[in-house]
N, C-alpha and C positions, 0 to 999 in steps of 0.2 A: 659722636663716636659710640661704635657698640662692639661689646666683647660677647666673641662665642665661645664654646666649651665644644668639644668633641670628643666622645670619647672612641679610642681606637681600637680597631677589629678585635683584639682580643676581650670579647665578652661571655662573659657568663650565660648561660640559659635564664638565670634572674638577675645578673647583674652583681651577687652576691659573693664574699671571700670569706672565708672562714678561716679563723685564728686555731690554730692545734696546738695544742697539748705536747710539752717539748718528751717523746717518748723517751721511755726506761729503759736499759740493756743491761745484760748479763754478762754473764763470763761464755756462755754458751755463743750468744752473738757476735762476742768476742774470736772465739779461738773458729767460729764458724767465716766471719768474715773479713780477718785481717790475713797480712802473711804473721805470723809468728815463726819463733827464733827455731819451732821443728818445721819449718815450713822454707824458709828462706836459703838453707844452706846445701838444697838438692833442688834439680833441673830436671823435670818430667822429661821421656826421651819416647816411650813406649808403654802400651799398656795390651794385655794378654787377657781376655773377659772368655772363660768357660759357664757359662749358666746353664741349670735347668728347672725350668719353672714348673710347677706342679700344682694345676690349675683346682684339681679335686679337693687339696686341703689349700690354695692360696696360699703355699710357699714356695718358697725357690732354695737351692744350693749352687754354691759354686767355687770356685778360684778364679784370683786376680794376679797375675804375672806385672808387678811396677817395676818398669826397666828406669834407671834415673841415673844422671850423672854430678857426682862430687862438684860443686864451685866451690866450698871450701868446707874443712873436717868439722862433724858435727856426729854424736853419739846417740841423740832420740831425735827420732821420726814420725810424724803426726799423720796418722791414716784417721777419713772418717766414715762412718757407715753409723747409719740412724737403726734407731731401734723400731720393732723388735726384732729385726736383723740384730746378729752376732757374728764376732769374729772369734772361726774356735781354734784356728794357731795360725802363726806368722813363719816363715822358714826362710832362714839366708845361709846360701853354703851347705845345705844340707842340716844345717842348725835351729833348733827353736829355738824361737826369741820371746824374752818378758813382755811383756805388754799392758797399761793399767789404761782405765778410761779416767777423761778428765773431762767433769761436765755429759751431759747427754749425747753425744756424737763423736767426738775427739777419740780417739786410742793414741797414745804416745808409747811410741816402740822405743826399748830398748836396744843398739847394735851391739854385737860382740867381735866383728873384725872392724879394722882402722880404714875410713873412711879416706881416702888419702887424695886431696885434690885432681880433679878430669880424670878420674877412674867411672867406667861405668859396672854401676849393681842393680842385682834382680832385687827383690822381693816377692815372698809367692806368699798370698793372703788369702785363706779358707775359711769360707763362712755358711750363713745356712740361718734360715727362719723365714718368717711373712712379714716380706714389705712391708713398707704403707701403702693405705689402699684408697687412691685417687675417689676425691668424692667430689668432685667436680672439674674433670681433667678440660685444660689442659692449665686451668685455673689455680685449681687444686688439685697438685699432681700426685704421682705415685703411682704404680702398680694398674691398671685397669682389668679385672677380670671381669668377663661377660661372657654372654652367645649370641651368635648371630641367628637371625632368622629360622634358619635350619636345624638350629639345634647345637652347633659345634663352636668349642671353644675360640674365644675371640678377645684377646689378652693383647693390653698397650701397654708404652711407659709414655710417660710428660714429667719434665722434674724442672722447669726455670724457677729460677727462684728457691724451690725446695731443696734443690740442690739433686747430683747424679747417684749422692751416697743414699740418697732411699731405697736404693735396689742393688747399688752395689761399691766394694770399698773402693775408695777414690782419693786422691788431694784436691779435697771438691773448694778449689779456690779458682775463679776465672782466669787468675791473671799469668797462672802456666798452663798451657796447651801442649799433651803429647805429640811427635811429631807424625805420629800415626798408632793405630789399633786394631787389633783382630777381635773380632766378637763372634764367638762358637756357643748357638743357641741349641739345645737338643729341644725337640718337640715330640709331645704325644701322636701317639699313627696318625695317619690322615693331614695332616696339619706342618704348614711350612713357618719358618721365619723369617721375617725381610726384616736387613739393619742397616746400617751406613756403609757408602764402600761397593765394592766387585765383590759378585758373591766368588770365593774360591774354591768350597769344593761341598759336597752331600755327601754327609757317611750315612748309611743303612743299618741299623744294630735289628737282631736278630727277634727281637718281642715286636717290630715293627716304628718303633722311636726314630728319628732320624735328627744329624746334626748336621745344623747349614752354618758354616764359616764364612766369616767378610772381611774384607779388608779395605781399611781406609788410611790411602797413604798420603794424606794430606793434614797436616796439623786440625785438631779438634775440639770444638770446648767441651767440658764434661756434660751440659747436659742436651746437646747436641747428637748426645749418642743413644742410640732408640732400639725397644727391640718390637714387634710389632707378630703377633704368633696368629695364624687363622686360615682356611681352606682359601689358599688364593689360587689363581689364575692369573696368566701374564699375558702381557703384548708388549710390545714395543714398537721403538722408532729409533729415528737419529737426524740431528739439527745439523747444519752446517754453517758453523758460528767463527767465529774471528781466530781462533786457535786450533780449527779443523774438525772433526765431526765427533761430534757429543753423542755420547748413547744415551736415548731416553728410555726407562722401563718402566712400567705400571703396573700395579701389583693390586685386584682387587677382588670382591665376593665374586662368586660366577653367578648369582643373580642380575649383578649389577654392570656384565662387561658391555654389553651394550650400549650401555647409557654412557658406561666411563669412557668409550672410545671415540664419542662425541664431545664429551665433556670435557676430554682432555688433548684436545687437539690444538685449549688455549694456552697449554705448555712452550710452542713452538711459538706463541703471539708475545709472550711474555718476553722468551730468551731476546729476541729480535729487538725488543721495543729495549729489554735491559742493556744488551750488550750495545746497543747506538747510546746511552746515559751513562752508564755506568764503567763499560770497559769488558773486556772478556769474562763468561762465567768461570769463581773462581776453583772451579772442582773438576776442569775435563778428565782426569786420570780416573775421578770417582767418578764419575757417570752423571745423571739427574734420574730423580725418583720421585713418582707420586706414589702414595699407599694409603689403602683406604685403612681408617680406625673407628671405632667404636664413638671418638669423639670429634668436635670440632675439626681441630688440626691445629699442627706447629710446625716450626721451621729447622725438623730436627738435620743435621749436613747431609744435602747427598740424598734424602732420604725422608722428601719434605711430607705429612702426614695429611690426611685429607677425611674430613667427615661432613659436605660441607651441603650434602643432599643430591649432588650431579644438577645444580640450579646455578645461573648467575646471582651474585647481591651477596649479601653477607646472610645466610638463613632467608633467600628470597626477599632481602630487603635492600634497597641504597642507603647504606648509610647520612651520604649527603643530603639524600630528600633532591636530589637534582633530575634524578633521570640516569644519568651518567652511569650511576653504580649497579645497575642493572645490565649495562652492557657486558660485563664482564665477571668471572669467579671470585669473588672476593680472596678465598683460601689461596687460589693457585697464582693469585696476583702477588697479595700483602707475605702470604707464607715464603714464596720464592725469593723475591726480592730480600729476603733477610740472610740468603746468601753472602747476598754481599756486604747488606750490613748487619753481623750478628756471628756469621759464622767464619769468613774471612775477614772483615775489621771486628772483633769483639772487645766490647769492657772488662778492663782491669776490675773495677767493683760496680756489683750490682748500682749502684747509685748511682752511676753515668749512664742507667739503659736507655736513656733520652737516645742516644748513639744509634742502638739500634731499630728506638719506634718514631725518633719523628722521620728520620732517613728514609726509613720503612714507610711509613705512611707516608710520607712525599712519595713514594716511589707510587703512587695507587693515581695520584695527579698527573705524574709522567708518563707513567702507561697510558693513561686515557688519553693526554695529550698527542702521542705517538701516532694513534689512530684515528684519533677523532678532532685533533685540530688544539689550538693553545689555549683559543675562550672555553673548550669543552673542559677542559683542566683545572682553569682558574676555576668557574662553575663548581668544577667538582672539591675540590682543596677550601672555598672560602663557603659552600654550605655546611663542611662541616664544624665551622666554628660555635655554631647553636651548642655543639654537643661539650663545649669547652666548658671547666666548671670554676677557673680561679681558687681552688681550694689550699693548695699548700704547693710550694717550691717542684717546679718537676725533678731538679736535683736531688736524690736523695741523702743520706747520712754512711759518711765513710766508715769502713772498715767494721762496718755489723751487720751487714748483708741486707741490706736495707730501701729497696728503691722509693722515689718520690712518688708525685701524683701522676696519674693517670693520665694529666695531659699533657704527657707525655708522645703523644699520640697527636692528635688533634693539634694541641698549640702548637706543639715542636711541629708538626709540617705546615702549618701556616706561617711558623718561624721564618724557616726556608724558605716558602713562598714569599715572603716581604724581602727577605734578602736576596733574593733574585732581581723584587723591580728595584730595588737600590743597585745592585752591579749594572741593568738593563744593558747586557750584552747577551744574548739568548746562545750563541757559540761560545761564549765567554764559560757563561753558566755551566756547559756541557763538560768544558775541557778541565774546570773545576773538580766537576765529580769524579769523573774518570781518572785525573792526577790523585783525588784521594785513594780512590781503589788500586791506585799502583804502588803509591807508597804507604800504605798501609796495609799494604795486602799478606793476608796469614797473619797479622799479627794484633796484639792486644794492646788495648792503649788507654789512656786516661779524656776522658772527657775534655781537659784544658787544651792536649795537642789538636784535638778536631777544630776547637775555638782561634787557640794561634795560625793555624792551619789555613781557616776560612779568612783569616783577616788578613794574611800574609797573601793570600792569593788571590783576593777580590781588591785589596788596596786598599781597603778601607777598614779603619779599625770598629771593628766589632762589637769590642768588647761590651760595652754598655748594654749594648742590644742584647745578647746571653746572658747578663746581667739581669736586666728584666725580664725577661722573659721564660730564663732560666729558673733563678733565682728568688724571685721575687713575685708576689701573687697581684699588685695593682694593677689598675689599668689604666693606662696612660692617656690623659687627655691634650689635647690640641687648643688652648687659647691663642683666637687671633683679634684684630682689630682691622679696622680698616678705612681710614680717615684723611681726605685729601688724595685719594690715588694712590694712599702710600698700605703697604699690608707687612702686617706686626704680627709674627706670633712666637708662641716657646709653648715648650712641654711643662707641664706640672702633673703630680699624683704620679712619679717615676724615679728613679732610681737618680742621684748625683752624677749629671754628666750625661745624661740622657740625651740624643741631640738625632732622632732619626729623620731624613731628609724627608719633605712633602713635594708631592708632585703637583704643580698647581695647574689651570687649563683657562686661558681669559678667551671670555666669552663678549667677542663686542656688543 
């Protein structure tokens, strides 16, 4: 009799896990990443963003219009805006209101009229100073001021994670979504703004400054919402997709249209391959948007951001190492697909972003699949497990705004891929995903419902498998035996209750 050991797909680039340091939080963590009691007792409805950014000295001013509705009576209200942004008054009813900060971000406002249950109130919130200022967007976000080639100002935002309150006041907490927003950006001459949304109108003021308004009437996360300033040119198109015809617009340098209107012709390769997996894009009212930025790109709604060279690969490389990831945009593949997961299903707390990247990154497997066949997919999904590190729980730490490890990414779509050949119903698979984006759709959710969710719908309970692979940094090995014709095996180095099916193949 002889016992083997295998250890399974999830490895490490050395095989190695790392034990971390149970991290420290504040109060700032705190009041930044839970709902607290100023937080809990008003219903985001509407948000009104007037900015003007002032590239010369790297500030901005502006007003925020918070429309919200009473779920029950409450007297202080928690607005946040990071420093060294300031908020220099608060007005309701025509009234200033007190206002003290708690902690480095938090302001807790005082009301003076009675809050009186499903009433709807404004807030108008006036502010003014210099962002932060993005030092490695979309990584390290904030503010991005530059120039473009030519000389002319060329100014981003990216806030995940950092949250939306580094440029502007917000209830910068995921788990409430306005149910739409106007964002009215003035620009210096020469210079337009593209944001989320139908643009609705171009005011002209008289020194030559002009203001472009947008509108997004589709529920939004905070930092979802982008403003993007620089000598653009436009093109467009329009898809015809499962809900009737989608306007596409592109918004980039006029050095670069050229290239962009080859580049981005794999906009229409994306929609097609998403909406057969996933279900109708979920923003037809808002249009779809590439724009070019200063950095990489993100998946801001509507309004997806693009730096990504007008090359396939990820910076002209496959991530996988397969071949595969060359056929296609990385930015305009993995950025779009966050559509659906990210800006139509989003996490209640940063620490469930697994939600939105391993979805995400499975979605990069699908795509290729769509076109290039199902072994081109797996190929591409199971080279990138090299790049998986086993270092710490991809789940992150609730309620301090906190997400886990990075493979988040990587492990989480290799997740899904193992839990696909366990369902091994490839229409099965499909009508999975699509049932998730229907009944999840606009809305915000907890990491556990996608878990219950998957298990309810493939039939098979799950949980262990998110368990591990969530939760937990081992790797799981395969002891078997094989003695008289007969084959023995079980899991060890795995979570209690671990029991993932193995596919066997006898070979006479």
């Amino acid at each position: 009799m002889k016992t083997i050991k295998l250890a399974i797909w999830i490895v490490a680039m050395h095989g190695w896990v790392i034990t971390q340091a149970q991290n420290a939080f504040d109060r700032d963590d705190t009041l930044r990443g839970s709902i607290t009691r100023a937080r809990a007792w008003w219903d985001l409805k509407y948000y009104r963003l007037e900015i003007e950014p002032k590239p010369e000295s790297k500030t901005l001013s502006g007003k925020v219009d918070i429309h919200y509705e009473v779920l029950f009576p409450g007297n202080l209200l928690q607005i946040d805006l990071q420093p060294p942004l300031a908020i220099e008054k608060i007005i309701q009813n025509g009234e200033n209101l007190d206002f003290i900060k708690d902690g480095e971000n938090a302001h807790l406002v005082t009301l003076k009229k009675n809050q009186v249950r499903g009433s709807r109130q404004v807030l108008e919130v006036y502010y003014s100073g210099a962002p932060k200022e993005a030092k490695n967007p979309p990584w390290q976000g904030g503010v991005q001021w530059t120039r473009d080639q030519d000389g002319n100002h060329f100014i981003a935002t990216s806030c995940q994670g950092l949250g939306a309150s580094a440029w502007w006041p917000c209830k910068d907490h995921m788990y409430d979504k306005p149910d739409s927003v106007s964002i009215s950006v003035t620009t210096p001459p020469g210079l337009m703004d593209v944001s989320n949304g139908k643009l609705r109108s171009v005011t002209a003021h008289p020194d030559g400054r002009r203001t472009f308004e947008w509108f997004v009437s589709n529920p939004i996360n905070n930092y979802g919402v982008n403003m993007n300033i620089g000598r653009y040119v436009h093109f467009s198109d329009t898809f015809h997709g499962e809900q009737g015809i989608l306007d596409l617009d592109f918004y980039v340098l006029p050095y670069n249209l050229e290239k962009a209107k080859e580049q981005f012709k794999q906009a229409k390769l994306m929609l097609r391959a998403f909406e057969h997996w996933f279900g109708p894009y979920p923003f037809y009212r808002d249009g779809y948007k590439l724009v070019e930025t200063p950095y990489l790109g993100m998946e801001h709604q509507s309004s997806i951001t693009y730096g990504n060279g007008f090359a396939n690969g990820y910076r002209g490389t496959d991530l996988s190492g397969t071949g595969w990831g060359l056929k296609w945009d990385f930015i305009i593949i993995h950025e779009s697909g966050h559509e659906w997961f990210a800006n139509s299903i989003t996490y209640k707390d940063i620490a469930d972003m697994w939600v939105h990247e391993s979805f995400t990154n499975y979605s990069e497997n699908l795509f290729t699949e769509y076109y290039y066949g199902k072994e081109a997919g797996s190929d591409y999904v199971i080279g990138t497990r090299k790049k998986i590190r086993n270092d710490k729980p991809i789940i992150g730490t609730y309620n301090v705004n906190r997400s886990g490890s990075g493979d988040m990414y990587y492990k989480g779509g290799n997740m899904l891929h193992t839990i696909r050949q366990m369902v091994n119903n490839d229409e099965k698979w499909r009508r999975i995903l699509r049932k998730m984006n229907q009944q999840f759709y606009h809305k915000t959710v907890d990491g556990s419902e996608i878990e219950k969710f998957m298990s309810k719908e493939t039939g098979k309970d799950l949980s262990k498998i998110f368990d591990q692979y969530l939760r937990d940094t081992r790797i799981p090995t395969l002891e078997y035996t094989l003695e008289n014709n007969k084959l023995t095996y079980r899991w060890t180095n795995a979570v209690p209750g671990f029991n993932m099916p193995v596919r066997i193949h006898l070979v006479p």
